[in-house]
Short mmCIF file of the C-alpha atoms (twelve columns), coordinates in Angstrom:
data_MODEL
# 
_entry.id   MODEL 
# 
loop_
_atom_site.group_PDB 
_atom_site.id 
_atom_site.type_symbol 
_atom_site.label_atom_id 
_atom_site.label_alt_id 
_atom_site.label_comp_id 
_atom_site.label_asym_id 
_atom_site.label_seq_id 
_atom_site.Cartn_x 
_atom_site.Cartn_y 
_atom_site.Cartn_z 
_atom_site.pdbx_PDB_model_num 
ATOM 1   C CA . UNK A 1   77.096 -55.875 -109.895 1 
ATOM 2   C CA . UNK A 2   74.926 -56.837 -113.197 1 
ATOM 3   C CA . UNK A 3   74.601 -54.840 -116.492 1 
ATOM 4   C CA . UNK A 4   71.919 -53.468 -114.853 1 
ATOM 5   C CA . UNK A 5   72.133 -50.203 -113.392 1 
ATOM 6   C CA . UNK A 6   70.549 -50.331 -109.882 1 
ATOM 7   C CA . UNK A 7   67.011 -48.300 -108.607 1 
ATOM 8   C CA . UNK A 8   64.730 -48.648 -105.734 1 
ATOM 9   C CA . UNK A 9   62.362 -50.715 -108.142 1 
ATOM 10  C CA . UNK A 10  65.322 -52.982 -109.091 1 
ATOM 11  C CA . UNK A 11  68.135 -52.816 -106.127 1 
ATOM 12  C CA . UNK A 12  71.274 -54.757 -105.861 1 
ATOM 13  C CA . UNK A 13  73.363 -56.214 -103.074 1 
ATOM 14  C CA . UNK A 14  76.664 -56.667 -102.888 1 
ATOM 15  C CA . UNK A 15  79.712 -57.733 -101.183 1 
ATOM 16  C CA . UNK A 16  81.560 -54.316 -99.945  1 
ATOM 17  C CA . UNK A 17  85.027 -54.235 -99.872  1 
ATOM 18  C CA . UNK A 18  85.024 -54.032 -95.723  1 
ATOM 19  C CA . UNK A 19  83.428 -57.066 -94.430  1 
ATOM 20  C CA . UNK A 20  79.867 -56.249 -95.170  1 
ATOM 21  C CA . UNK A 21  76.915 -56.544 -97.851  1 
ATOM 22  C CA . UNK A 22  75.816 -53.246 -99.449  1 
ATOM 23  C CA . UNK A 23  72.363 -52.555 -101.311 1 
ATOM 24  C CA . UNK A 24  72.721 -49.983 -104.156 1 
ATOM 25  C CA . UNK A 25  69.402 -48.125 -105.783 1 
ATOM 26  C CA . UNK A 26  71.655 -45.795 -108.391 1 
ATOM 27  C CA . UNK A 27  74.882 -45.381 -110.132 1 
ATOM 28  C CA . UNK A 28  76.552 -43.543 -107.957 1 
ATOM 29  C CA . UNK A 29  78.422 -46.101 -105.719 1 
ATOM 30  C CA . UNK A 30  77.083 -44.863 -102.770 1 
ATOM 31  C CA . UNK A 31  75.114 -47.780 -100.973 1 
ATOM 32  C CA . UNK A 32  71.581 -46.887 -99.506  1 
ATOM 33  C CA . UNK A 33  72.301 -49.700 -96.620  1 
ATOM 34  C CA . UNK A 34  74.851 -51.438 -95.319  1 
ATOM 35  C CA . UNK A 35  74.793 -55.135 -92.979  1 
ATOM 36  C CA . UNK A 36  78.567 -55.854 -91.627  1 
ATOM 37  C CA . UNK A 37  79.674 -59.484 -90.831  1 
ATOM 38  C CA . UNK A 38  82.641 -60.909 -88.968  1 
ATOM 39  C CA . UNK A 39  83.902 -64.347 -90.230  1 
ATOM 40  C CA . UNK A 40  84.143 -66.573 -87.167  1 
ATOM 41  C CA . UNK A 41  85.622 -70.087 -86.782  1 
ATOM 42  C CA . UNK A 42  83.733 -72.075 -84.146  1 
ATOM 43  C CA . UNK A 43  85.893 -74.813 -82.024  1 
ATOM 44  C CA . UNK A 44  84.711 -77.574 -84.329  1 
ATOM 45  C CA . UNK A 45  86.166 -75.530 -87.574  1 
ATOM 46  C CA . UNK A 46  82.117 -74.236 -88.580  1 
ATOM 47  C CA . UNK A 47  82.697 -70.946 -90.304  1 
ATOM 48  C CA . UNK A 48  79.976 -68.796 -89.778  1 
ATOM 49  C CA . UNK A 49  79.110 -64.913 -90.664  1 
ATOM 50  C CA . UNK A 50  77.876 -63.365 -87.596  1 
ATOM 51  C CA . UNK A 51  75.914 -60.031 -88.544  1 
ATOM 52  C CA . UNK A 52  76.541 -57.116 -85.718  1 
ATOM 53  C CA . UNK A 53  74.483 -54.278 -87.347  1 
ATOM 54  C CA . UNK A 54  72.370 -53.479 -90.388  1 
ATOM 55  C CA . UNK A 55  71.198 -50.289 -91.215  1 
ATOM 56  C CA . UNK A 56  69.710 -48.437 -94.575  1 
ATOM 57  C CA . UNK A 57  69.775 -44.508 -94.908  1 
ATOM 58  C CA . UNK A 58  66.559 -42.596 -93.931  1 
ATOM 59  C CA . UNK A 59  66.111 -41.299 -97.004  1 
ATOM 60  C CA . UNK A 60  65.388 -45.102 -98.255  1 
ATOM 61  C CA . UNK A 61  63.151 -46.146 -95.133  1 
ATOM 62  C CA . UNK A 62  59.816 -47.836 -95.950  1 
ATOM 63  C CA . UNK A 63  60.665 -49.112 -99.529  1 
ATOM 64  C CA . UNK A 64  61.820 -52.477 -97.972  1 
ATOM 65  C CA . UNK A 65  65.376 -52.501 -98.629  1 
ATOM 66  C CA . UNK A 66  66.665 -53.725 -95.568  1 
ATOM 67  C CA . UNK A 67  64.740 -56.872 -96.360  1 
ATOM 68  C CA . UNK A 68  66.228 -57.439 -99.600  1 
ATOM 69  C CA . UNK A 69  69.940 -56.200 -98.344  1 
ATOM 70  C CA . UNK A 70  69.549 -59.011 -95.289  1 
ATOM 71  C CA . UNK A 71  67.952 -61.565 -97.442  1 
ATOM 72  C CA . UNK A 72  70.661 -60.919 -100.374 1 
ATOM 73  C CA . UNK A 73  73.377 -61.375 -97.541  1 
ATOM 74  C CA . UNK A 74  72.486 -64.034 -95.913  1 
ATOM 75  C CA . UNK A 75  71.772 -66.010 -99.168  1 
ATOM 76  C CA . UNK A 76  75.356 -65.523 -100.519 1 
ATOM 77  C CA . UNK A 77  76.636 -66.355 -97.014  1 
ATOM 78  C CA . UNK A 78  74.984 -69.452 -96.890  1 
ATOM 79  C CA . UNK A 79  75.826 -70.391 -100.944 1 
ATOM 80  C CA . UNK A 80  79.319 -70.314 -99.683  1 
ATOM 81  C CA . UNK A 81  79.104 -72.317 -97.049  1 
ATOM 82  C CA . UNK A 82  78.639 -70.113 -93.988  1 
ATOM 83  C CA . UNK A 83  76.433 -70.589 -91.071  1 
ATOM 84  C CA . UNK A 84  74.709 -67.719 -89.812  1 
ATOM 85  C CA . UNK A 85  74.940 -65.818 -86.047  1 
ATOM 86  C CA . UNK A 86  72.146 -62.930 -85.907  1 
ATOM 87  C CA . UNK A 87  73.239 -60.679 -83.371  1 
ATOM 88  C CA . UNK A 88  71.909 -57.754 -84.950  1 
ATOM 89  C CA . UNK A 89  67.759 -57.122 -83.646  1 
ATOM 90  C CA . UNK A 90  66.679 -56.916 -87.599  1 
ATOM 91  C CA . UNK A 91  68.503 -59.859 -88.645  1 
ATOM 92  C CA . UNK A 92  67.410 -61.769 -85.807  1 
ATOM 93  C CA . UNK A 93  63.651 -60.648 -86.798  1 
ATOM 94  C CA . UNK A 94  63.882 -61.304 -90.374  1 
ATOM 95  C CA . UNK A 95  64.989 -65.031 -89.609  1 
ATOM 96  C CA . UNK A 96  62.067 -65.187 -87.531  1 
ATOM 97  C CA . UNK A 97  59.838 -64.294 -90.100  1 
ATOM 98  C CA . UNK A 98  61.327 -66.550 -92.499  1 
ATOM 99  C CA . UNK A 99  61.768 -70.158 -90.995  1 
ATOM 100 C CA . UNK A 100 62.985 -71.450 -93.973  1 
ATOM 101 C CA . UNK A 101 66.622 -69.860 -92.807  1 
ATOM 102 C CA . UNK A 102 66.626 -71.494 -89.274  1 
ATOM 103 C CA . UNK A 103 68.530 -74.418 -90.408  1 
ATOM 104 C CA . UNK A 104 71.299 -72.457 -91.496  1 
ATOM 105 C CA . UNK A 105 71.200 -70.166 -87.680  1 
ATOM 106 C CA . UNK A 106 73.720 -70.887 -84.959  1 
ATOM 107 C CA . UNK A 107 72.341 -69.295 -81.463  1 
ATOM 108 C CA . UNK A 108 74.372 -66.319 -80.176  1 
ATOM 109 C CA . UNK A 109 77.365 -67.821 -77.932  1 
ATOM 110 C CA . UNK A 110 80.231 -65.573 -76.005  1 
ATOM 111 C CA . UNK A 111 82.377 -66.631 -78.454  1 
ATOM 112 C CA . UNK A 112 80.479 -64.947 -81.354  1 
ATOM 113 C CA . UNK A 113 80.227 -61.426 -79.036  1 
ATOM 114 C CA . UNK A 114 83.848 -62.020 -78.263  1 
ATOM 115 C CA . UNK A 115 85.141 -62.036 -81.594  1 
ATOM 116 C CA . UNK A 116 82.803 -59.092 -82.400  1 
ATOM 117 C CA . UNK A 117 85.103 -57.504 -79.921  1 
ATOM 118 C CA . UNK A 118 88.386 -58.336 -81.172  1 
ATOM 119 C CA . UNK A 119 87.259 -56.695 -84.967  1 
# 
């Protein structure tokens, strides 16, 4: 995390230490929502971060955090050279409301729900 401590006004994502991006509002460690990836090699040796589930505490519903947790995720994913499997309905959605992430979308195979399996 930055020098910053984190609020709702200023939130911060981060890599957890299971295999998932976290979005903090406070100093207490807790996160306010959670997205969880599985790291999946397709046949042609792609790597690619296919996102099961996202979800963000009641508490913090309406203040747009799952937004910035998905876009935060998917950003870092990408930076390091993942492609990106929405599985999860939100994900899905938020790529659909931002085009400018399709080119970094693989569809859904059997594979993808396969290895979501084996996790």
């Amino acid at each position: 995390m930055s020098d910053q401590t984190p609020s709702l006004d200023h939130p911060q994502v981060v890599q957890g230490s299971k295999p998932r991006y976290e979005i903090h509002v406070d100093a207490s460690g807790e996160p306010a929502g959670k997205t969880y990836f599985t790291e999946h090699a397709a046949a042609d040796g792609t790597r690619q971060r296919i996102f099961p589930h996202t979800e963000v505490s009641e508490e913090y519903s309406g203040h747009g955090l799952a937004s910035t947790l998905v876009r935060g995720a998917l950003d870092q994913s990408i930076a390091e050279g993942y492609r990106i499997v929405a599985v999860c309905p939100y994900v899905k959605g938020w790529i659909e409301k931002h085009p400018e992430y399709q080119e970094h979308v693989d569809a859904t195979k059997p594979e993808h729900l396969q290895a979501l399996e084996r996790r």
